[in-house]
C-alpha positions in Angstrom: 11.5 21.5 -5.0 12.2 23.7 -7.6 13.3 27.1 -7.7 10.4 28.7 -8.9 8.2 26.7 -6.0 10.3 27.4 -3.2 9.6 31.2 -4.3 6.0 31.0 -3.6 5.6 28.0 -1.0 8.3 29.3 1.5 8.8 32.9 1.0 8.0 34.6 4.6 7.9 38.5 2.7 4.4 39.1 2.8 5.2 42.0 0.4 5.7 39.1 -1.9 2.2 38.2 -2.2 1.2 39.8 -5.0 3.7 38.8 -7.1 3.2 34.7 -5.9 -0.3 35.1 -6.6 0.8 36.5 -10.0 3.3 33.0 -10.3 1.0 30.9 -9.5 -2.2 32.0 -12.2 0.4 32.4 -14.6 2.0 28.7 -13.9 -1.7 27.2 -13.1 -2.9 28.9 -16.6 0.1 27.6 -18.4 -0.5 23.9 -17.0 -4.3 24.2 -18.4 -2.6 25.0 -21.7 -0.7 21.9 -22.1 -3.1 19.8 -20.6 -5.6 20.3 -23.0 -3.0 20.5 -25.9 -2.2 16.8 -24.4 -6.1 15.7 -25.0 -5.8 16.9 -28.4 -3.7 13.7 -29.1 -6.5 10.8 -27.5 -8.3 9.4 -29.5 -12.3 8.6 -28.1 -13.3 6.7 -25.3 -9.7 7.3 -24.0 -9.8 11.7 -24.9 -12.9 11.0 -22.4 -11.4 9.1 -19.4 -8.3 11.4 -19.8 -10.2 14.5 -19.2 -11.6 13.3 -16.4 -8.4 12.5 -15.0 -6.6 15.7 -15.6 -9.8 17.4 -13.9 -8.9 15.5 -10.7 -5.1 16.5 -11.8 -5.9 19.9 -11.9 -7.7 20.2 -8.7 -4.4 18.7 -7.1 -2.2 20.7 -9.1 -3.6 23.8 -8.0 -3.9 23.0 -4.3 0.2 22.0 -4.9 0.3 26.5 -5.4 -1.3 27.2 -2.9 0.2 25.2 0.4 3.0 27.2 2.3 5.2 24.8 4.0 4.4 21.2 6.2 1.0 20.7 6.1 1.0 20.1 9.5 1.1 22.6 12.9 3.2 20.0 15.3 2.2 22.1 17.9 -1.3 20.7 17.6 -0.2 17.2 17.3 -2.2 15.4 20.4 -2.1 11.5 21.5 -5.7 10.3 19.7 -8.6 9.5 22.4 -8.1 5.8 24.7 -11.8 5.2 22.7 -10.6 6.1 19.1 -8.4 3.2 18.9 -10.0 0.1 20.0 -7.8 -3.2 20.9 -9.1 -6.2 18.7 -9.6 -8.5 21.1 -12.7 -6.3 22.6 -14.1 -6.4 19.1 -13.7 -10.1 19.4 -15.3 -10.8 22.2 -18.8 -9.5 21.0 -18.7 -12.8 18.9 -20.4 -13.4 15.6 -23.9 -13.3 14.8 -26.4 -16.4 13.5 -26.6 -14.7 10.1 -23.1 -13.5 9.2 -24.1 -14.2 5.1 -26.3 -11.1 5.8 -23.3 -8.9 7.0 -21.2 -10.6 3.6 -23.3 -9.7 1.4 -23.7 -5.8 2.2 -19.4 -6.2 1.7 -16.7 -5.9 -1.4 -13.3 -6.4 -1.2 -11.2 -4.0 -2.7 -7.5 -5.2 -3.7 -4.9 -2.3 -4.5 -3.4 -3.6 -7.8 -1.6 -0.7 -9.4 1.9 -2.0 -8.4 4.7 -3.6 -10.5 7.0 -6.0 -9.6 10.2 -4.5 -10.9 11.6 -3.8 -6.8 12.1 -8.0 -6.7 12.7 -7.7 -10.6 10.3 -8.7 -12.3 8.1 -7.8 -14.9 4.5 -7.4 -15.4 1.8 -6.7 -12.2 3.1 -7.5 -8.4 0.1 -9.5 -7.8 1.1 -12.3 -10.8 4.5 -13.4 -8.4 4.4 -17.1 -7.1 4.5 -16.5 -3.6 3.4 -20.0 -2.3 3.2 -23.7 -3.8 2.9 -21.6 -7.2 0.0 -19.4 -6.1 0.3 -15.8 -6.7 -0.8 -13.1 -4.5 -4.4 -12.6 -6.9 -4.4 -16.6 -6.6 -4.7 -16.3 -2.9 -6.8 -13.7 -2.8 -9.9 -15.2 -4.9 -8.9 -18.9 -3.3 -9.8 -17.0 0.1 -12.9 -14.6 -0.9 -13.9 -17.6 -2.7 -13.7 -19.9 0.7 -15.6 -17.4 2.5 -18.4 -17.3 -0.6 -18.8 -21.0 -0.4 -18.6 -21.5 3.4 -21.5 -19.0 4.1 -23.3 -19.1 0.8 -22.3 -15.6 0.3 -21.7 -13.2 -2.4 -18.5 -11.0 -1.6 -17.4 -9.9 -5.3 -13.4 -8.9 -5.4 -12.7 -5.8 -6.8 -9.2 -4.9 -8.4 -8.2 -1.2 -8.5 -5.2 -1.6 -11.8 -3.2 1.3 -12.7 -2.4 1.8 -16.6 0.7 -0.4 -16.2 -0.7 -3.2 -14.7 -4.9 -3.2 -16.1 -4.2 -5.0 -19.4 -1.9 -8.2 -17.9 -4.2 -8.8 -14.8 -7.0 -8.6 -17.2 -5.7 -11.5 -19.4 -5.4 -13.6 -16.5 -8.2 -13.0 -14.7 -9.9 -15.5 -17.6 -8.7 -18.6 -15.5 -11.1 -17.4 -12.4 -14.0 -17.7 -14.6 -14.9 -21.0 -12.8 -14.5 -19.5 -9.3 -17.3 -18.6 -7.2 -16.0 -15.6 -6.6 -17.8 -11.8 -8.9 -14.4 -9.9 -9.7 -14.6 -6.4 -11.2 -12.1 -4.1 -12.2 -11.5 -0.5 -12.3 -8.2 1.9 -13.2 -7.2 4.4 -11.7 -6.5 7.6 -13.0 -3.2 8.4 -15.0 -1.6 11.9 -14.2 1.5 13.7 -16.2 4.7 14.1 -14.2 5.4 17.2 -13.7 9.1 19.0 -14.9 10.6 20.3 -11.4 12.1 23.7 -13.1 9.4 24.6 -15.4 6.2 23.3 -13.4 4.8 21.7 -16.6 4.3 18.1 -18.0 7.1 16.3 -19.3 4.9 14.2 -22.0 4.7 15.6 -25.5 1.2 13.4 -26.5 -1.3 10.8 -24.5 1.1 7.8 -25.7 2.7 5.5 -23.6 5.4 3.8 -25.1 8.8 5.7 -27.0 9.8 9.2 -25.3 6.8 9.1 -23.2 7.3 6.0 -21.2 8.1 7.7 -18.4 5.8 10.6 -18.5 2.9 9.4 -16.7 2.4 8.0 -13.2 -0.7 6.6 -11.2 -1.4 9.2 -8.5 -1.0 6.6 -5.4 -4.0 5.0 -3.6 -5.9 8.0 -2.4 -6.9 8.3 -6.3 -9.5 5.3 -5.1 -12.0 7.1 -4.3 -12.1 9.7 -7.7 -11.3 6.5 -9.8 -14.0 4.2 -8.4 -16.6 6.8 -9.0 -15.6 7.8 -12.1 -15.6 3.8 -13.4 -19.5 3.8 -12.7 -18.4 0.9 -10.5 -19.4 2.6 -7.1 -22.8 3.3 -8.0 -22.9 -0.3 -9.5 -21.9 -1.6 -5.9 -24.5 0.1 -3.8 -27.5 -0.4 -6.1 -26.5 -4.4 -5.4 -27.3 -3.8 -1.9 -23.0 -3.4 -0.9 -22.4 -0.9 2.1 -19.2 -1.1 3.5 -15.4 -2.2 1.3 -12.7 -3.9 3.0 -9.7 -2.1 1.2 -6.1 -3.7 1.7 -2.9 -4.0 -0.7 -2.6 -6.6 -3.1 0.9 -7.6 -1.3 -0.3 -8.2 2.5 -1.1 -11.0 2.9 -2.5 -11.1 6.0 -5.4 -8.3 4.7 -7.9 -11.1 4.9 -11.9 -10.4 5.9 -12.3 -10.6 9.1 -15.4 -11.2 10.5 -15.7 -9.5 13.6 -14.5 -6.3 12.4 -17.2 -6.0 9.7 -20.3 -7.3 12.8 -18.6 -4.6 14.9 -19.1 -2.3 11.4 -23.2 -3.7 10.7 -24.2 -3.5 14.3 -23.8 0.3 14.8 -27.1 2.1 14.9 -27.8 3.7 11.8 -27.0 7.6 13.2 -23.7 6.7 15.0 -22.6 4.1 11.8 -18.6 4.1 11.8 -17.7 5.2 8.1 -13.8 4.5 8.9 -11.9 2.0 10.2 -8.0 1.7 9.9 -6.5 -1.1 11.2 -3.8 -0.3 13.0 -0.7 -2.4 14.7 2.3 -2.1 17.2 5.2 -0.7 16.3 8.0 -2.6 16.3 11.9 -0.8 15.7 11.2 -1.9 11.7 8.0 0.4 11.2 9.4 3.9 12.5 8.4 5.1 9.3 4.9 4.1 8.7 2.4 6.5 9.2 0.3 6.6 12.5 -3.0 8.3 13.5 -2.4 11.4 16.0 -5.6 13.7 17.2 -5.5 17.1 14.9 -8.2 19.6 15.2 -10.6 17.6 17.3 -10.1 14.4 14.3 -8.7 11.6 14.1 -6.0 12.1 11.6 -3.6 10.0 9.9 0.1 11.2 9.9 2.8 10.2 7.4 6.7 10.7 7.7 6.7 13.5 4.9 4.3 15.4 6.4 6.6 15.6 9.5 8.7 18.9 10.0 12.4 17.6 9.7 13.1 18.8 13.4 10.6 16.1 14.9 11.0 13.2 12.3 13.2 11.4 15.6 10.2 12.0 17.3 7.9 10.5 14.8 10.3 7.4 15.1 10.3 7.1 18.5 8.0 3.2 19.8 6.9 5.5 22.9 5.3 8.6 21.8 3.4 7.2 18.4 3.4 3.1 19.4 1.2 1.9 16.3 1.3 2.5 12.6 -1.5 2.1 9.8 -1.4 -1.3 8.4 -3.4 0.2 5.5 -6.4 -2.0 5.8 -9.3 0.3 5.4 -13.4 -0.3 6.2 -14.9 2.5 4.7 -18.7 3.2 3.7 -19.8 3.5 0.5 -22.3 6.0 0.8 -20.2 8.2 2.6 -17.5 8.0 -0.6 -20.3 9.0 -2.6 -21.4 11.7 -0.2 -17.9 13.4 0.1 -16.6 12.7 -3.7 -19.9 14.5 -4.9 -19.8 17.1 -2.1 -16.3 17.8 -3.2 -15.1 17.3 0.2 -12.4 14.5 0.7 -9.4 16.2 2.3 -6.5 14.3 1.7 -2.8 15.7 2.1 -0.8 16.3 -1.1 2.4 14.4 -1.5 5.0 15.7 -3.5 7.5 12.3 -4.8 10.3 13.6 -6.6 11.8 11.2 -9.6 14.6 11.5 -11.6 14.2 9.9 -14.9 16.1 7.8 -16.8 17.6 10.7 -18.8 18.8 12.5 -15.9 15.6 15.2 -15.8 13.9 16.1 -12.1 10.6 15.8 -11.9 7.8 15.8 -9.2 4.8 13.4 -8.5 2.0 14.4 -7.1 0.5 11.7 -4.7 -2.3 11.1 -2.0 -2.8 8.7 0.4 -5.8 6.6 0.4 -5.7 6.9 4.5 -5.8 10.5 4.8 -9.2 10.9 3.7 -10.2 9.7 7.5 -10.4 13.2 8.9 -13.3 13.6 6.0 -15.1 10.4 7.4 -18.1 10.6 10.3 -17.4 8.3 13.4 -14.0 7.1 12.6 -12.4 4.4 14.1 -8.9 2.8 14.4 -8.8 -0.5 15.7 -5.7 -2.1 17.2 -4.9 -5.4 15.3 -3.2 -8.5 15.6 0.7 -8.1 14.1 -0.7 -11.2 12.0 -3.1 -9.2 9.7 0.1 -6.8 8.5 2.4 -9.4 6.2 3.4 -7.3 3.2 6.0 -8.9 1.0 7.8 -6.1 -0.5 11.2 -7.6 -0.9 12.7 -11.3 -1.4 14.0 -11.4 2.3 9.8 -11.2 3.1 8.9 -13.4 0.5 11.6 -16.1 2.4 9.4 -15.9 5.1 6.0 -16.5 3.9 7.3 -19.5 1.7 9.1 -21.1 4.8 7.3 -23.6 7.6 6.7 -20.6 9.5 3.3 -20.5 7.7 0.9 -22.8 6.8 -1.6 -22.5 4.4 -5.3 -23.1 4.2 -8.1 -21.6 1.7 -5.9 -19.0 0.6 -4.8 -17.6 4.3 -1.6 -17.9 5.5 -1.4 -18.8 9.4 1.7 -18.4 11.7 2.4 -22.5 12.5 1.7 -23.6 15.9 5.1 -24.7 15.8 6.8 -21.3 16.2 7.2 -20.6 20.0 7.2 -16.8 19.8 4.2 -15.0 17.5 7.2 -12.5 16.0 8.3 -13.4 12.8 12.5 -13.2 12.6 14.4 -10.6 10.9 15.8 -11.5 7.9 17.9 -9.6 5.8 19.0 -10.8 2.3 21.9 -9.0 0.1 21.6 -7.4 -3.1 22.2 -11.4 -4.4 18.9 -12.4 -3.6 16.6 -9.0 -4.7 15.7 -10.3 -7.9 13.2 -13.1 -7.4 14.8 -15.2 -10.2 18.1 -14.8 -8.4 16.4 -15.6 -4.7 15.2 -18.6 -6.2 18.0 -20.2 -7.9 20.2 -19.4 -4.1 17.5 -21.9 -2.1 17.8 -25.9 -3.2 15.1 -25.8 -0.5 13.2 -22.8 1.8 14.8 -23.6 5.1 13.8 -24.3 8.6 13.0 -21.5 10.5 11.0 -22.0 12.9 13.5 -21.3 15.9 14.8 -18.7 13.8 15.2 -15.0 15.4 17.2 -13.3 12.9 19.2 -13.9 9.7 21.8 -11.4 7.4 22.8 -13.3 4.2 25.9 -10.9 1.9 27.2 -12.0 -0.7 27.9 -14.7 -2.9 25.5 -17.6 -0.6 23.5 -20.5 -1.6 21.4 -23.2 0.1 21.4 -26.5 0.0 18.2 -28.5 0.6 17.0 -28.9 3.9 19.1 -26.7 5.6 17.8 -25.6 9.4 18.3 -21.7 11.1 18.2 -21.2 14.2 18.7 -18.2 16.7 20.8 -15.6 15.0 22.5 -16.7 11.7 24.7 -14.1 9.8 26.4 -15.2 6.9 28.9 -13.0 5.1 30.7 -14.5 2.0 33.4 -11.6 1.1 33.7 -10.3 -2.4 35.4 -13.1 -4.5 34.3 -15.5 -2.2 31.6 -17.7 -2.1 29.9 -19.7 0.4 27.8 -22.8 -0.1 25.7 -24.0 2.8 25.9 -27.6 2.9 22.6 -29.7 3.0 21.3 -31.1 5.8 23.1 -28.4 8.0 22.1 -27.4 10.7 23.1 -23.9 11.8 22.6 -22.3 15.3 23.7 -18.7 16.8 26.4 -18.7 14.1 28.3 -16.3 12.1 29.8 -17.8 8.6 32.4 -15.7 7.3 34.0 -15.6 3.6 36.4 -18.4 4.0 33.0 -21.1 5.5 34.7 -20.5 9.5 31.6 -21.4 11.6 32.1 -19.6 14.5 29.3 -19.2 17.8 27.3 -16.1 17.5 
């Protein structure tokens, strides 16, 4: 945090207060400034859009001033309710209804689409990387809402929330669904000015994009869905076609498919006890200590995220026994209750504060929300305990070996765990900084190999594949620097360790 923050977010002299308060009109009213000098430069319909992002800006900006502190009392941190959190399987059980095109049809899915795919380098949107037999991850997503549509003669339209760096590349391709009986609709999300750590004002010098701007704007993360979607018109849209409820899920899990019984469990509510938020939520295992997890706070159920947590209890955040499940961010949430709370003013979300450093060496700060933490706002919410299968996010090449191996097997768009595979876990796998890029990853694998007795694997170094190469048990293969390693094909390797100069030794 800045200097000048710290002064008036952590200062315990309550002598000080006049002087913050001072600080803070003075920074707030200097912000205002720029940000209207900023619209000066947009040109129409974009001076419009932009003003009605920098309201939602300003709003966050200002609530940025006023918080002391964690936004959280860990003193009133409480285990949520045994009935808040609901284990799949008894949602199951209820079965499905004759009519479950009735259910469809009051339903959108909502795909989180703002993301880049510069983390497994590459350019352009996330959701345009082959991550299967050529499909991409917006490929598998209309092949599957599509399935559903044609299986139940239904009409489930996808919805893609884009960001500014990813709305005018997914828009080009989405001409080659035009055939697909599947209703897809768009909307971006809002674009907010990062924020210079020292002086507390924006870093861009005009609306531009490209030159010494490039870096100066950010999307505001995924709690800006619900601003965004009913700015875009697109919510009213929704619920005058007769939609009630959106499944929302990240355009990289690919296990964030519909799933029936939730949404029956959803529609067969009475009307004045109707569940307005479900998070699906999943057992932690030792790799998701850091995803957030839902905790009881002030008689709600609450969603709580590692950088809300004071740094004396972050070990206690982490720990598998106190907070055992983590939000898988798939979301059921009403939309008449968004519209409710967005025009009522009244979605609580916590702020988070992301600092950056850019390219030319300058600190600045990001100011986020999360699309979860707007559950405490929600009436009747609901976690429900899912399968580990519905949480397969490929953020990294070492997940995208998994979900292109004979683990899975693919049908309609859905990826399924193959019978094959003994154990439901999928293995560890850890690939070196060799394999990050996706073009790199690729050209290291003749062929994906077989892993379907495969527990863990740690690849470093200079390592490629030959074709039809099988893992099994624990496999760690180190090639030091200088060396490389080449795997040979047909091998077949077992609880070994390969070290630089190809010694196969028993793990």
């Amino acid at each position: 945090m800045s200097i000048v923050a710290d002064l008036y977010r952590n200062s315990p002299n309550a002598g000080m207060a006049e002087f913050q308060e001072k600080l803070r009109l003075q920074h707030e009213n200097s912000m205002h400034t720029e940000l209207e000098k900023l619209l000066t430069t947009a040109k129409p319909p974009e001076s419009e859009i932009s003003r009605k992002d920098f309201e939602g800006f300003k709003k966050l900006f200002h609530r940025f001033l006023q918080e002391k502190g964690p936004s959280v009392d860990w003193a009133k941190i409480q285990r949520p309710p045994e009935d808040s959190i609901q284990p799949y399987e008894k949602i199951r059980l209820k079965g499905l209804p004759a009519d479950v095109a009735s259910s469809l049809n009051k339903l959108a899915v909502v795909k989180l689409n703002g993301g880049l795919g510069t983390s497994m380098g590459c350019k352009g949107p996330k959701s345009l990387i082959s991550v299967r037999n050529e499909n991409t991850f917006l490929d598998l997503t209309v092949q599957q809402i599509e399935h559903l549509n044609k299986s139940y003669n239904a009409d489930v339209p996808l919805v893609l929330m884009n960001s500014f760096n990813t709305d005018e590349d997914t828009k080009k391709i989405l001409q080659k669904y035009t055939h697909h009986r599947v209703k897809i609709h768009t909307f971006n999300q809002s674009r907010y000015p990062r924020i210079n750590k020292e002086s507390l004002l924006p870093v861009a010098t005009n609306m531009g994009l490209t030159g010494e701007n490039e870096e100066a704007w950010y999307p505001p993360g995924h709690g800006d869905i619900y601003a965004s979607f009913y700015n875009s018109g697109l919510l009213d849209k929704l619920i005058a076609e007769g939609k009630e409820y959106i499944f929302v899920s990240n355009i990289d899990n690919l296990g964030a498919t519909v799933d029936l019984h939730i949404l029956n469990h959803l529609m067969s509510q009475p009307s004045d006890k109707r569940c307005e938020f479900v998070m699906e939520v999943t057992d932690k295992t030792r790799a998701d200590v850091k995803g957030g997890t839902l905790t009881q706070y002030d008689g709600k159920l609450r969603l709580l995220e590692i950088a809300q947590v004071p740094k004396a209890h972050v070990d206690e955040f982490k720990s598998v026994t106190k907070f055992k499940i983590f939000n898988t961010n798939n979301l059921w949430i009403s939309l008449p209750a968004v519209k409710r709370l967005h025009e009522k003013n009244a979605m609580d979300m916590e702020i988070i504060v992301n600092p950056k450093t850019l390219d030319g060496g300058l600190n600045v700060i990001q100011l986020e929300t999360a699309v979860g933490a707007a559950m405490k706002s929600f009436d009747n919410a609901l976690g429900i305990n899912v399968p580990r299968s519905r949480f397969l996010p490929v953020k990294t090449t070492s997940d995208l070996l998994l979900v292109m191996s004979n683990l899975y097997s693919m049908n309609a768009g859905s990826l399924t765990m193959s019978p094959k595979r003994e154990f439901p876990t999928t293995p560890h796998v850890k690939l070196g900084s060799s394999f990050t890029k996706v073009r790199d990853f690729l050209r290291r694998f003749e062929s994906i190999p077989d892993m379907l007795e495969l527990d863990h694997l740690t690849v470093s170094g200079d390592v490629t594949f030959g074709k039809q190469v099988t893992l099994k048990g624990t496999v760690i293969i180190i090639a030091n620097h200088g060396d490389r390693i080449d795997i040979p094909a047909g091998a077949m390797l077992e609880n070994k360790i390969v070290s630089g100069n190809l010694r196969i030794l028993d793990h």
